[in-house]
N, C-alpha and C positions, 0 to 999 in steps of 0.2 A: 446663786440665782439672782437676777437681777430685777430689783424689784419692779413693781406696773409702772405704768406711765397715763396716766388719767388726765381729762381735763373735759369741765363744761366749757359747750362752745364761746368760742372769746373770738368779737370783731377785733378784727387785727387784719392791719392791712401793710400789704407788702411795699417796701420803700421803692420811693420812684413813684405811688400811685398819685392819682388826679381824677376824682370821685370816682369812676369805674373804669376810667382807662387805665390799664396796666403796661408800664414797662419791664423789657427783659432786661436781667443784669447782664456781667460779664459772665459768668458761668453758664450760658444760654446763647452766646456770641461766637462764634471760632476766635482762638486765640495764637497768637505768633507761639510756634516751638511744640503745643500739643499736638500731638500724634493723631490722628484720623483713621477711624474704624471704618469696615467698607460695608455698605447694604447690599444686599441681592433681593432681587424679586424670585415671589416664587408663587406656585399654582397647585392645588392640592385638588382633586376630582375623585379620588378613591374613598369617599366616608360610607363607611357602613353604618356606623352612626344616625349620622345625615344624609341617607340613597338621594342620589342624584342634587347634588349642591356640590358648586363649585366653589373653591378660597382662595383667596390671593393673600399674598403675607408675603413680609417679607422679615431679612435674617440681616443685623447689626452685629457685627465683629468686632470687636476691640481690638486698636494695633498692638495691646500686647498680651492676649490671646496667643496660648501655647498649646499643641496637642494635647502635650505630655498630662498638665493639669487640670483637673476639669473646673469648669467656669460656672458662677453662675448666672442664673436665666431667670428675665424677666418676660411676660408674657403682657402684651396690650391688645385688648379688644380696642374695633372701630382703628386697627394699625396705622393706617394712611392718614389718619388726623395726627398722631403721634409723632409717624416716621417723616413727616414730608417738613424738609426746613424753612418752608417760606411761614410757616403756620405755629401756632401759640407755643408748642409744648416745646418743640425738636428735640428732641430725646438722644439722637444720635449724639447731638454735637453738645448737649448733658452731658452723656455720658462719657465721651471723648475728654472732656474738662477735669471732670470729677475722680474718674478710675485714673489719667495723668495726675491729679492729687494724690492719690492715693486714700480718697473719703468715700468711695464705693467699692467693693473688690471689681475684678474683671468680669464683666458680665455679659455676656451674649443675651441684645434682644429681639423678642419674637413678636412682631407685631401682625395681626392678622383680624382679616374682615369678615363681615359675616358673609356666613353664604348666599350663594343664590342660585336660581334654576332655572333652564334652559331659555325658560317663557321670560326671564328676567327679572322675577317677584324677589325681592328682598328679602331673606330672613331672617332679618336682626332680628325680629319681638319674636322671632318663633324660638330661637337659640337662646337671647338674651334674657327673658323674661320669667320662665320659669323656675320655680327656685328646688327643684330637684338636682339631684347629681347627674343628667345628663351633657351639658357643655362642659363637664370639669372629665367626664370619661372622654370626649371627645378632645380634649389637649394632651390630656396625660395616653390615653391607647392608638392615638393617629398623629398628632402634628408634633409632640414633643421626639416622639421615637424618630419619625420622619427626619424632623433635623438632626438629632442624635446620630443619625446616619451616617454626618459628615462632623461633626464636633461631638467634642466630650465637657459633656451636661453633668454637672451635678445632681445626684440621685437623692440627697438632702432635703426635708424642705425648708432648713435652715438658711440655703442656700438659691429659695424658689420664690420669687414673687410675683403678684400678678397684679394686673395696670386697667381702667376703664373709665369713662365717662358716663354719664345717663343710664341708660339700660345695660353699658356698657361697664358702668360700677358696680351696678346690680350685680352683673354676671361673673365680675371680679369676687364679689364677694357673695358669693353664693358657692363660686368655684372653692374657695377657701373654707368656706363653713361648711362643706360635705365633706374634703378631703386639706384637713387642715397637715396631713401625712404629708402632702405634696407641695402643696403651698402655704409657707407661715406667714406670709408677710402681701399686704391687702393697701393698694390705691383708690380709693373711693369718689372721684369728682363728678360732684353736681349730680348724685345719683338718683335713681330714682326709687325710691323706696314709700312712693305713693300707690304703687301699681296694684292694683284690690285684689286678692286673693294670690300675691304674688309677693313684691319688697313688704310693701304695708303691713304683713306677719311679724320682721324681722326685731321689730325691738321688743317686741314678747317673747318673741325663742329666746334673746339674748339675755335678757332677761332671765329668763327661766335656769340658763346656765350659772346665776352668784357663787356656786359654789364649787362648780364644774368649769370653772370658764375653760374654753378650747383654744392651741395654743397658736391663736395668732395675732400680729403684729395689723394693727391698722391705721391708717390715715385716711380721713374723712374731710374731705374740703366741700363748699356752698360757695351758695350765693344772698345773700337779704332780698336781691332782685328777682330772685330764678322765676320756674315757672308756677301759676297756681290756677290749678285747671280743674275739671268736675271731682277729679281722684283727689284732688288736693294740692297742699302747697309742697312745693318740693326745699324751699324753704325750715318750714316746720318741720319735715320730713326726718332731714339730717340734723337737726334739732333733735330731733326722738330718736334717731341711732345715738349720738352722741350722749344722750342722757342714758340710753340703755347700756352703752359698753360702759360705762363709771359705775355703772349701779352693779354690773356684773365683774368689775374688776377686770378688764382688758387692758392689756398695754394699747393706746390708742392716743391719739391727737387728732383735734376739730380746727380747721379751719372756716371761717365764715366770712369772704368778703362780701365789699358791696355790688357786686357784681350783677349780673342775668345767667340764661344758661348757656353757657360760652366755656372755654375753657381761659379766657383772657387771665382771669387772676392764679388759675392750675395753672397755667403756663411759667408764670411769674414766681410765684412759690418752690416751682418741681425741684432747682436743686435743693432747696431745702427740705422737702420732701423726703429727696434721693436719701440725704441725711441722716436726717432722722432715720427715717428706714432701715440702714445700713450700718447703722450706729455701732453696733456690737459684732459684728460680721470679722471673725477673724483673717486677720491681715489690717483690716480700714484706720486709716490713720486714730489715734486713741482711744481703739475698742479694750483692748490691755491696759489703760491706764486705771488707776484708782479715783473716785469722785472725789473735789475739791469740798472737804466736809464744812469750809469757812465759809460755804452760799445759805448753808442752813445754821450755822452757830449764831446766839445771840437772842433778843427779846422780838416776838412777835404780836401784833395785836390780831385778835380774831375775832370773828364775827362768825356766830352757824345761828344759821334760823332755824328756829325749830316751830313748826307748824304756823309757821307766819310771824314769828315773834323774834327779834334778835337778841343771843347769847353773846355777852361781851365774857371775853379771855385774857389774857396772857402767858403765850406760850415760847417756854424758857429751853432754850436746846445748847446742853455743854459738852463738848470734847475731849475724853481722857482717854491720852493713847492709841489715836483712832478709831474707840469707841462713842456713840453717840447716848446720851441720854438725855432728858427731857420734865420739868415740871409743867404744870397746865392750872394756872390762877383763876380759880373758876369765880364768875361774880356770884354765885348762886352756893357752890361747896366748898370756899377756898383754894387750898392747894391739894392738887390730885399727883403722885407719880406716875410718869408713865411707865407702863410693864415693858414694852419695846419699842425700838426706836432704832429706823431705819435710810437711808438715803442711797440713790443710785446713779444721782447725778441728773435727775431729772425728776423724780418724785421721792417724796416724803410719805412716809409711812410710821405713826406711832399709836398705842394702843393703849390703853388706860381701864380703870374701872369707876365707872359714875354713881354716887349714892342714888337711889329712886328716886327721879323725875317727879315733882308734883302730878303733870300731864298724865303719867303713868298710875298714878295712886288715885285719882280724881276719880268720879262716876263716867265721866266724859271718855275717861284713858280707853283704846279698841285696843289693846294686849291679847285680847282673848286666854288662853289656855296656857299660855309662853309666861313662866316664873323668870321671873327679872331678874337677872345676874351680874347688873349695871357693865358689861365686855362692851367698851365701845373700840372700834376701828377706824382711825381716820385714814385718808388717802389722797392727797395733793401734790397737784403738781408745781413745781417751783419756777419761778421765773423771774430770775433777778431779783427785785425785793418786793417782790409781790408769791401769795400762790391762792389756787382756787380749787377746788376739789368738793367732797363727799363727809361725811362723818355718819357712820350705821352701829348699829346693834346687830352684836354677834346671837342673840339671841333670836332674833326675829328679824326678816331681809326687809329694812326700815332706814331712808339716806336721809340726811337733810343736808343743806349744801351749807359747804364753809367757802369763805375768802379770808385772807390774813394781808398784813403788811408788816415788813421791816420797821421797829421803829427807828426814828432817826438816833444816828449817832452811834448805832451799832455795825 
């Protein structure tokens, strides 16, 4: 099993940027020799669901799309921002690029709008917004089958992800969190997770799950610009999803440009996204490799604050055999072993026991009832000679945030 993928949001801005203008790479370009998948439009009026709303969507094919084997499917609320190539994301010709590498499997996408009715009223916020399982019964018992009618869909949700902007991330991942059976894997951009008595729950439920986390895959992109309106900043917003999926151990990644709410920098990012995303996806180019254990050997300095104060470390991680182990030079308790020690090629994981914390023994310490068994858990993600992550108490759901670096020479 592969371990989480965590990380507090990190400004990190995609190459080629110019304060908030975003360029497309090549991966986002048509290229000489890649194969082109074909769109169709389509029109769906039958929801029982939704009595009386009409959908337009349409259906992305990859040229090497076979009956025989079922593909997987990605689903995009607000489609026509998506599917249309003159505009940020073009997913089509992503995907065209990326499945010809061979770094995404072959995936048929579902891009599709919200409804509307007769009189012509919109009803994104009616579909979008609500964070029940209603728009997640509406893919999976009408438009998924629908197209299944003409392709073979993978029935997986290994194999299932789903794609949104604004209300339209919302719904992505609201679809995910009620029926994570169907869909594991969760595109987040620019969401809105301000919405009062709607997103703005979502990092207390996530929360609530530390020890339950449910099994899916997310990627969470912002903006520092976006919007910030009476509900709130949408900013902050994804700030507090991003601190709730670490706190509850989700495999997840934050993006935060400098952007507004636009898809200008989602656009810029998506094959890396795709990526990520797809990462472990059997078939995808170096899902079956083994992690390069030499990104984590060697001496690291660390920093975890704890209650506002920083804890200097030295944390020592050796290789025998392909085995990883790990000491942790505490400036506070010397040398601790780690009990485990993990890597996945994208986060570290090791686990240690801590002699009692002053903070914890003080008249100050809030322990309450919880006997202290010094089990700490850390959880970082790695990146190049940097990582940033979490460190909590198995005893009590309690984080405090760590950064580390490579030191030099290692």
């Amino acid at each position: 099993m592969r371990a989480l993928m965590m990380t507090v949001a990190s400004l990190i801005l995609a190459t080629g940027v110019k304060g908030a203008e975003y360029v497309l790479g090549v991966d986002s370009l048509p290229q000489e020799g890649v194969p082109k998948g074909t769109v169709t439009e389509h029109v769906w009026e039958g929801s029982r669901i939704y009595p009386g709303t009409t959908h337009d969507y349409w259906v992305y094919v990859p040229a090497q799309y076979a009956h025989a084997e079922p593909a997987a499917v990605m689903v995009f609320q607000d489609g026509q921002a998506y599917v249309t190539l003159e505009r940020s994301v073009r997913a089509p010709t992503v995907f065209d690029n990326l499945i010809h590498k061979g770094e995404m499997p072959v995936t048929i996408g579902v891009f599709i709008n919200p409804g509307r009715r007769e009189e012509g009223a919109d009803q994104r916020s009616a579909q979008y917004v609500p964070i029940d399982d209603t728009y997640a019964r509406f893919l999976l018992e009408e438009i998924l089958p629908e197209v299944g009618k003409d392709y073979n869909l993978v029935d997986d949700a290994q194999g299932r992800a789903i794609c949104g902007m604004s209300d339209g991330g919302l719904a992505a991942f609201t679809a995910a969190w009620h029926r994570p059976d169907a869909f594991s894997k969760v595109v987040s951009q620019i969401g809105s997770y301000t919405r009062l008595r709607g997103g703005s729950e979502y990092p207390y439920l996530i929360r609530k799950t530390r020890d339950k986390a449910k099994p899916i895959r997310v990627f969470i992109q912002g903006g520092m610009n976006d919007l910030n309106l009476t509900e709130g900043s949408w900013t902050l917003a994804n700030l507090n999803m991003a601190s709730a999926l670490l706190f509850a151990r989700y495999d997840h990644r934050v993006e935060i440009g400098d952007g507004g709410h636009d898809l200008a920098h989602g656009g810029a990012i998506f094959p890396d996204t795709m990526r990520w995303l797809w990462r472990d996806y059997p078939g995808v180019k170096g899902a079956d490799d083994a992690p390069s254990l030499d990104a984590v050997v060697g001496e690291w300095d660390v920093v975890t604050n704890v209650l506002g104060k920083d804890r200097n470390s030295v944390l020592t991680i050796t290789a025998d055999d392909g085995a990883l182990a790990a000491t942790i030079n505490h400036e506070q308790h010397g040398e601790i072993e780690a009990t485990v020690v993990d890597y996945d090629g994208g986060a570290l994981i090791y686990k240690y026991v801590e002699p009692i914390p002053d903070w914890v023994s003080s008249k100050d310490g809030d322990w309450g009832d919880v006997e202290w068994t010094g089990r700490m858990a850390a959880w970082l993600r790695v990146t190049g000679d940097t990582f940033e992550g979490a460190v909590g108490s198995e005893d009590k759901p309690l984080d405090y945030s760590v950064r580390g670096r490579r030191r030099a020479g290692d």
